[in-house]
C-alpha positions in Angstrom: -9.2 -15.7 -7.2 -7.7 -13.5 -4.7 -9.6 -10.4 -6.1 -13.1 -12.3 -5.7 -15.7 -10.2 -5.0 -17.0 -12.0 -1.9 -13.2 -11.8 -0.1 -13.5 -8.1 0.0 -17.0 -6.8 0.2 -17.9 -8.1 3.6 -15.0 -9.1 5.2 -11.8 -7.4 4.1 -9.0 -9.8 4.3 -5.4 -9.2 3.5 -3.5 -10.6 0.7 -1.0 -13.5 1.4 2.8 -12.6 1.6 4.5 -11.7 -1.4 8.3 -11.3 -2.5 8.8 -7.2 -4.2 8.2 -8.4 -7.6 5.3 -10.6 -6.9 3.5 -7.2 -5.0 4.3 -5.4 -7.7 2.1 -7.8 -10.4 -0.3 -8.1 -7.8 -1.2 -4.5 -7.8 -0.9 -4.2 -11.4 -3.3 -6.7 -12.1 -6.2 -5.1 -9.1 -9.2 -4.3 -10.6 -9.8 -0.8 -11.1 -12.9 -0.8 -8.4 -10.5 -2.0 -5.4 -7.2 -0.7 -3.6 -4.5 -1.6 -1.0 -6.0 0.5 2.4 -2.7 -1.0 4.3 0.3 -2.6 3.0 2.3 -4.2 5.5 6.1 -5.7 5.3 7.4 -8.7 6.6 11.2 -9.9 7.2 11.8 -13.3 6.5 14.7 -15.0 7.3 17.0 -16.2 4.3 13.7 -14.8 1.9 14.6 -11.4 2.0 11.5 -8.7 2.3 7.7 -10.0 1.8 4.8 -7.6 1.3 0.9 -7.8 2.0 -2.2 -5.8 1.4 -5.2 -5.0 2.6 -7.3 -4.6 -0.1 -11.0 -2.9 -0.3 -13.7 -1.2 -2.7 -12.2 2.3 -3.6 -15.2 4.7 -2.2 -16.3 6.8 -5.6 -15.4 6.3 -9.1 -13.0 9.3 -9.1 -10.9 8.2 -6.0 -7.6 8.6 -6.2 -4.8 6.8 -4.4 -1.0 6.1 -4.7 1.3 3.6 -3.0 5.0 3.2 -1.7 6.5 0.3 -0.3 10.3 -0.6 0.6 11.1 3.1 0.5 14.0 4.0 2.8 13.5 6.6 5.8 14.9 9.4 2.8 12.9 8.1 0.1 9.8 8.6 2.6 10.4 12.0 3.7 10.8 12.8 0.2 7.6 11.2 -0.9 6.3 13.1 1.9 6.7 16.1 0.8 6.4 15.6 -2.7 2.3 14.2 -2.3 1.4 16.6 0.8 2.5 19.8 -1.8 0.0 17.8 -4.4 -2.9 17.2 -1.9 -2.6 13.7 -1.1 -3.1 12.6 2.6 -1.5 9.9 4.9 -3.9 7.6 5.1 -1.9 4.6 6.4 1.7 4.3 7.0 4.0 1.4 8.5 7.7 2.0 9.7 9.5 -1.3 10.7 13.1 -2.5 10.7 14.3 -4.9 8.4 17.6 -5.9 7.9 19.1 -3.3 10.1 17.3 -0.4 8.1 13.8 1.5 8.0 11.1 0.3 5.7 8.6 2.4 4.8 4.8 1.6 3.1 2.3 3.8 3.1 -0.8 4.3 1.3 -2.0 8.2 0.2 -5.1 9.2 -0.8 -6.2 12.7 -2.7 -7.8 15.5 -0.3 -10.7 16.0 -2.5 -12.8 18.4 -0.2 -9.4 20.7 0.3 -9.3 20.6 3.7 
């Protein structure tokens, strides 16, 4: 079970590779009491785009988060702006080249304290 207890709570390991689609279900179906820290993409060749997490126990009940992956280098500045303006903070963010274009994940996270 890739959401066992025991694989995150000591040792935080990262998810295997997934296609888009695949990522997708597999955040879906994360139980409400974990999230993706890091999300990390991959290009493989002839396979397209393959994603990863790392996934770990949210902090407090109330924690909020929200994710992007495959965004474009517009999409992300847009994003950007969009969470910053609704108190979310970057809390992990990966740029890499695939394909001859930018990718973009990132994982936010709400500024409770209003700092």
């Amino acid at each position: 079970n890739i959401f066992s207890p025991s694989l995150y709570a000591e040792e935080p390991k990262f998810s295997p590779w997934m296609q888009r689609h695949e990522f997708e279900v597999f955040h879906k179906a994360m139980p409400k009491n974990l999230y993706p820290v890091i999300i990390e993409a991959k290009s493989l060749l002839g396979d397209g785009v393959s994603f990863r997490a790392l996934v770990i126990e949210k902090p407090s009940k109330g924690f909020k988060y929200t994710i992007q992956f495959g965004m474009s280098d517009r999409q992300f500045k847009a994003m950007y702006s969009i969470l910053v303006n609704k108190g979310y903070v970057l809390l992990h963010h990966q740029e890499i080249t695939l394909m001859g274009g930018l990718s973009h994940q990132a994982t936010w996270i709400m500024n409770e304290s209003g700092l």
